[in-house]
N, C-alpha and C positions, 0 to 999 in steps of 0.2 A: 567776553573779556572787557575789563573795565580800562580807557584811554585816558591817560593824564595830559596827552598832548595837544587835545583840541578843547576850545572855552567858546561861548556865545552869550550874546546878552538874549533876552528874549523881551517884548514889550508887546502888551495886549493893543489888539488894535479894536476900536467901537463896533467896525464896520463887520460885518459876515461874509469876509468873503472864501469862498470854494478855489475851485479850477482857477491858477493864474499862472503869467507866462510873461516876460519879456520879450519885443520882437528883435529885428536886427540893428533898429535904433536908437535901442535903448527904450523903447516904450513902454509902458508898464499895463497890464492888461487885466481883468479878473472878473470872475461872475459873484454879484454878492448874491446869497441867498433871500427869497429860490427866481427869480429868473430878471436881473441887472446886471448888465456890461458896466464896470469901469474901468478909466481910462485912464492914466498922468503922463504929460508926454517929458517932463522929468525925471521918469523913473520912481518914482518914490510911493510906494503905499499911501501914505497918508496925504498926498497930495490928491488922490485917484477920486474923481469924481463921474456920476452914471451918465454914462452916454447914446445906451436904446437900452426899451424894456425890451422884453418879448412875451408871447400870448400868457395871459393868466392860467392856461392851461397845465404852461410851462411850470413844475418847481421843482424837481429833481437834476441840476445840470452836473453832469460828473465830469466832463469832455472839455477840457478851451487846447486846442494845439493853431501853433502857427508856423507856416510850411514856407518855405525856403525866400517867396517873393513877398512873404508878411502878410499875406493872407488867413483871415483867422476861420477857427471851426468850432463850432459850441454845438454839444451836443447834449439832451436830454432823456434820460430814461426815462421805458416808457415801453411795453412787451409788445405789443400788438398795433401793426401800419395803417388797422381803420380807424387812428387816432391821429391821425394825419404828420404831418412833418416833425420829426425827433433830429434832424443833424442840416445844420444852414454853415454855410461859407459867407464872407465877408470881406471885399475885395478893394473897400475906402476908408480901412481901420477901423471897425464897429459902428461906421452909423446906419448904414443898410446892411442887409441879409438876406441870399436869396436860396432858397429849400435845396439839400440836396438830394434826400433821400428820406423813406417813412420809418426808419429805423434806429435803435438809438448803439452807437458804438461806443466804448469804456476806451479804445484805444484805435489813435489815427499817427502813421508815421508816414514818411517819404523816404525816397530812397535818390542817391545822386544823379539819377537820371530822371527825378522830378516825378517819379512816379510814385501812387497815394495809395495806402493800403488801408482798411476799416474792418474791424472785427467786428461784428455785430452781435449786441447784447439780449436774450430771449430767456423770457422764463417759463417754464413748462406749457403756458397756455398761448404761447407765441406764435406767429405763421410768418419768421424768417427763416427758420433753418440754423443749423450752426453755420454761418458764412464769413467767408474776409472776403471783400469787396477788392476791386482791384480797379486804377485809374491810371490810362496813359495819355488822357486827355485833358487834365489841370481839374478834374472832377466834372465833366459832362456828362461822362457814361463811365458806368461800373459793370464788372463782371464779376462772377461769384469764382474763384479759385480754389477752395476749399475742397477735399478729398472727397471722396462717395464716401467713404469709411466713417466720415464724420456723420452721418447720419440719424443716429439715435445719440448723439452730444447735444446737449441744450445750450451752450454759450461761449464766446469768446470773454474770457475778463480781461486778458492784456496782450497788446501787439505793439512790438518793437522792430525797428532794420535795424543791425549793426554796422554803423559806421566805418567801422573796417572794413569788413568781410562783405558788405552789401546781403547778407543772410538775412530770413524772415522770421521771426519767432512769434507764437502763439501758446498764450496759455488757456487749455479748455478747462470747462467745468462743471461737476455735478454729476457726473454720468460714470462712477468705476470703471474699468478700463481703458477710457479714450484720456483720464485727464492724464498733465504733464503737461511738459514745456516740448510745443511743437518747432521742428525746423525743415523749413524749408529753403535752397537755396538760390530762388528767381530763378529758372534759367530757362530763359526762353531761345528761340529762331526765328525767322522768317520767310516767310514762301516765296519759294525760285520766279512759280507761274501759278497762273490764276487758277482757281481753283472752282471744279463748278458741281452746282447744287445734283445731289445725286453719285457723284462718284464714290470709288469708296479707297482713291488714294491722292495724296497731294505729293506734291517736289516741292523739298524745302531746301535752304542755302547752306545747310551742314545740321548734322544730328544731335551735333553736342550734347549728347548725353543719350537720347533718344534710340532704346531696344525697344525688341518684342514684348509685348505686356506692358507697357508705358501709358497710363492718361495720361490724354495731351487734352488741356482746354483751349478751344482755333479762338480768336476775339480779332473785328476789327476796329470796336469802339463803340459800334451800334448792334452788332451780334455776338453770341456767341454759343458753343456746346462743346460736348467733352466727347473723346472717343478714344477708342483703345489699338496700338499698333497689332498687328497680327503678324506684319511680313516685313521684310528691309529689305530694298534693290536699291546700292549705292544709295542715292538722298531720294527717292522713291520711298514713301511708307503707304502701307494700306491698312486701312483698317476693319472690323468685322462689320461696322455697319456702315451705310454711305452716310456723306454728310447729309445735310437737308440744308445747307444757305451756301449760295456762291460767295467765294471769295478773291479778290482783287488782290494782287502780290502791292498794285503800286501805291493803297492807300490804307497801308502800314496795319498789316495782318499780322499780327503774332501767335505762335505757338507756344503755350506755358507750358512745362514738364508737371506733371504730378508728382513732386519727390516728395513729402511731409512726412516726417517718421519722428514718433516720441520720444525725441532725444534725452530730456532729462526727464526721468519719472524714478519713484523708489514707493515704498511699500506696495509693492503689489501695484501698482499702475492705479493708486489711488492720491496719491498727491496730489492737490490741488494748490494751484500757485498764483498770482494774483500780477502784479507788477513784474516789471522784466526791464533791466540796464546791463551796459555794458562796462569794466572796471579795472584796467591794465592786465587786459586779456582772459579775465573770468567772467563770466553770465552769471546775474545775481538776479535769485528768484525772491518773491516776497510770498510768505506764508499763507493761503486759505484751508484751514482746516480750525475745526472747534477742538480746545483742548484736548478732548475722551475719544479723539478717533485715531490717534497714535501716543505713543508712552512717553514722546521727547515731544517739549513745548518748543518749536523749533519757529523762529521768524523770521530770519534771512538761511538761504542756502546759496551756494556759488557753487560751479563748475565752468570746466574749462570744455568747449568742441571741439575735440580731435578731427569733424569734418567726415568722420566715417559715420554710417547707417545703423550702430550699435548703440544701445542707449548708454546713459551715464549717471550711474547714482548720486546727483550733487551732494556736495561738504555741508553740513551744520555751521554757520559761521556768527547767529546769534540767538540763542537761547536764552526765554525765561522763565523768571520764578514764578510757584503756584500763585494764581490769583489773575494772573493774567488773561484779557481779556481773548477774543476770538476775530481773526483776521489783518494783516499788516494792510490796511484799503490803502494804505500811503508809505507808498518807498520812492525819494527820487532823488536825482544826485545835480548837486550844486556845481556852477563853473568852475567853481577852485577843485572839485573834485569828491566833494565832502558825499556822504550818503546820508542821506534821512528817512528816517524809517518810523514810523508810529503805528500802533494795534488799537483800532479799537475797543470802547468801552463797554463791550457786549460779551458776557458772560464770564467777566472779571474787568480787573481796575484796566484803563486805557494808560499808555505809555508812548512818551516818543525817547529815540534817541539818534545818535549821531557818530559816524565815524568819517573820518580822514584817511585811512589805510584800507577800509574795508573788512575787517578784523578786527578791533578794538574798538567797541564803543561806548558813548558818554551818557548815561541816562540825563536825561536835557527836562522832563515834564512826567508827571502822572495826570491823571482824572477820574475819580471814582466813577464805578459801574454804575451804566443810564440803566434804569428800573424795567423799560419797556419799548417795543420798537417806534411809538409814536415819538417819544424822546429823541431815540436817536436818529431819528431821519429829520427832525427837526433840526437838531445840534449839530451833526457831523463830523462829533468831535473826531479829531485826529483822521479824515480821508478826503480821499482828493487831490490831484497838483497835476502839473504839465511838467514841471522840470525836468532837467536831462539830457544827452547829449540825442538830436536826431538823426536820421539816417543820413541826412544827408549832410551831417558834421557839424552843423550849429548847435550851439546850448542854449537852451530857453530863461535860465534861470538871472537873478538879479546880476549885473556886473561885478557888483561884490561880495555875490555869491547868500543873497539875502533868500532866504526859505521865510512862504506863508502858507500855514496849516490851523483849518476851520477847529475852533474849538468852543461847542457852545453856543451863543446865539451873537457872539465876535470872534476872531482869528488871533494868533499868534505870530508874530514877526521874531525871526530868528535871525541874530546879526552876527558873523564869527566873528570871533578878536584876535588881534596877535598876539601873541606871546614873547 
């Protein structure tokens, strides 16, 4: 649906840049293509000048998130960990960076108890696993949280918390019946008493949630494995196999539930979704699918989580016309609220557009169809961004709600107006 209520100026900017993000100071952040930090601590694009490179190795950065203490995360694509470091933290504003994993993730969120989740990005010839990483230690140690069932999945594209609800959401991909938008809803315990290497039950400090048939992942930061309940006596659980690592109740052991169930999936459990935000109480998914593999060019979907374990066929909420290219690589939503949504220009023209209500939107840019895939990993046009509200309730985005989206071998600066 076409919106007359919302206007932006748009101005080309020289600079290329990808992934960018405001911290909580107003600082203004961004990777220019392929692998430059800039930095303006006025906020302003065009003031943003480079502040570290990183390895030549580095050109594909898809990742800049910055988590609650302004700690920043750049991460590089990149399929396979004997190609050494793909995602670094940053703990003095982008002038050092120190490794924090051989993997490259499309999506890093937190959650209000400062805990960091990382979906990790693999392409068929990859040796991560479909995994989301999990950190209750500001990122020292990760555990793998991710289902046994994800198994034969090749990729995480998008992971989001919701701000509200502290829910987990994952979008897999590639794989017919595993993709959709996963949910899980964190819920973890803690052990009563210690727990030791060999047994095959632990006492934990209430079950919350926890039946028979339940993976439970144990972690206490430097270990961890998965095991499955078999029995329940009061907060006694056992399991069918013993553990193999002692474990200390006093230095903060958790039990995570295995709840992930493919909450929003529709054709056939082949939907493929890309981005994931949150919208005055709907989940808006962003499109990965090439035109010819469904009959509706569909680019945003929304639904609501009822919170029950049934899926939910999300709404159509922006549809385009023939010629459109294949994939929204960029949905993200501005402070004032706005949504921004661009396809890129692979296997039709590229488009961005814009809405304020989440249902009407403004077509804001075209760009004719890139010839070939050197072109478009070159250009970028239309993917990429940080923006967004994160889990743990801050907004990444410009104060005034300024949106930048790579177009080309420079960026686009999108600035709303009043009316």
């Amino acid at each position: 649906m076409s919106d007359t209520t919302f206007t932006a100026t748009v101005e080309v900017l020289d600079t290329h840049f990808g992934p960018s993000a405001w911290n909580s100071k107003g600082h203004f952040f961004a990777i220019e293509y392929p692998n430059t930090l800039y930095s303006s601590v006025d906020g302003r694009p065009k003031n943003a000048s480079p502040i570290h490179q990183f390895e030549k190795k580095h050109s594909d950065a898809r990742t800049l998130f910055i988590d609650k203490d302004d700690n920043l995360y750049v991460s590089f694509f990149g399929p396979r960990s004997k190609l050494g470091t793909r995602t670094y933290r940053s703990s003095d504003g982008g002038k050092t960076f120190i490794p924090l994993f051989n993997w490259f993730t499309w999506g890093i969120d937190q959650d209000t108890a400062g805990h960091l989740y990382a979906g990790l990005y693999q392409e068929r010839d990859s040796d991560c696993g479909c995994t989301i990483y999990k950190s209750i230690d500001n990122g020292k140690n990760w555990i793998n949280i991710a289902p046994f069932k994800w198994g034969k999945q090749h990729h995480v594209h998008g992971l989001s918390v919701d701000p509200k609800t502290g829910w987990l959401y994952a979008s897999l991909g590639d794989f017919d019946g595993l993709d959709g938008c996963w949910r899980s809803k964190s819920i973890s315990t803690k052990l009563l008493s210690p727990a030791l290497a060999g047994s095959d039950f632990i006492t934990v400090e209430d079950l919350n949630g926890i039946t028979v048939g339940t993976v439970i992942t144990i972690h206490d930061n430097k270990i961890w494995e998965k095991r499955t309940v078999s029995e329940i006596d009061g907060n006694t659980i056992r399991f069918k196999k013993p553990i193999l690592y002692s474990y200390d109740f006093h230095f903060g052991t958790y039990l995570l539930l295995d709840d992930w169930v493919n909450k929003f999936s529709a054709f056939e459990n082949s939907q493929q979704y890309i981005n994931i935000l949150f919208k005055d109480g709907y989940v808006y998914l962003a499109d990965d699918n090439f035109p010819k593999k469904h009959g509706t060019r569909t680019v945003v979907f929304r639904a609501i989580d009822d919170g029950g374990n049934e899926p939910v066929t999300p709404e159509p909420v922006l549809s385009a016309e023939t010629g459109i290219g294949w994939g929204a690589y960029y949905m993200q939503q501005a402070v004032n609220g706005t949504i921004w949504v661009a396809v890129i220009p692979f296997g039709g023209k590229g488009a961005v557009w814009a809405s304020a209500d989440g249902i009407n939107y403004v077509e804001m840019y075209f760009s004719d169809e890139e010839p070939d895939r050197q072109t478009r990993v070159k250009n970028r046009t239309f993917r990429d961004g940080t923006y967004g509200s994160t889990g743990y309730g801050t907004n990444l985005s410009s104060p005034t709600g300024q949106v930048i989206i790579p177009y080309k071998d420079k960026a686009l600066l999108f600035s709303p107006q009043d009316k």
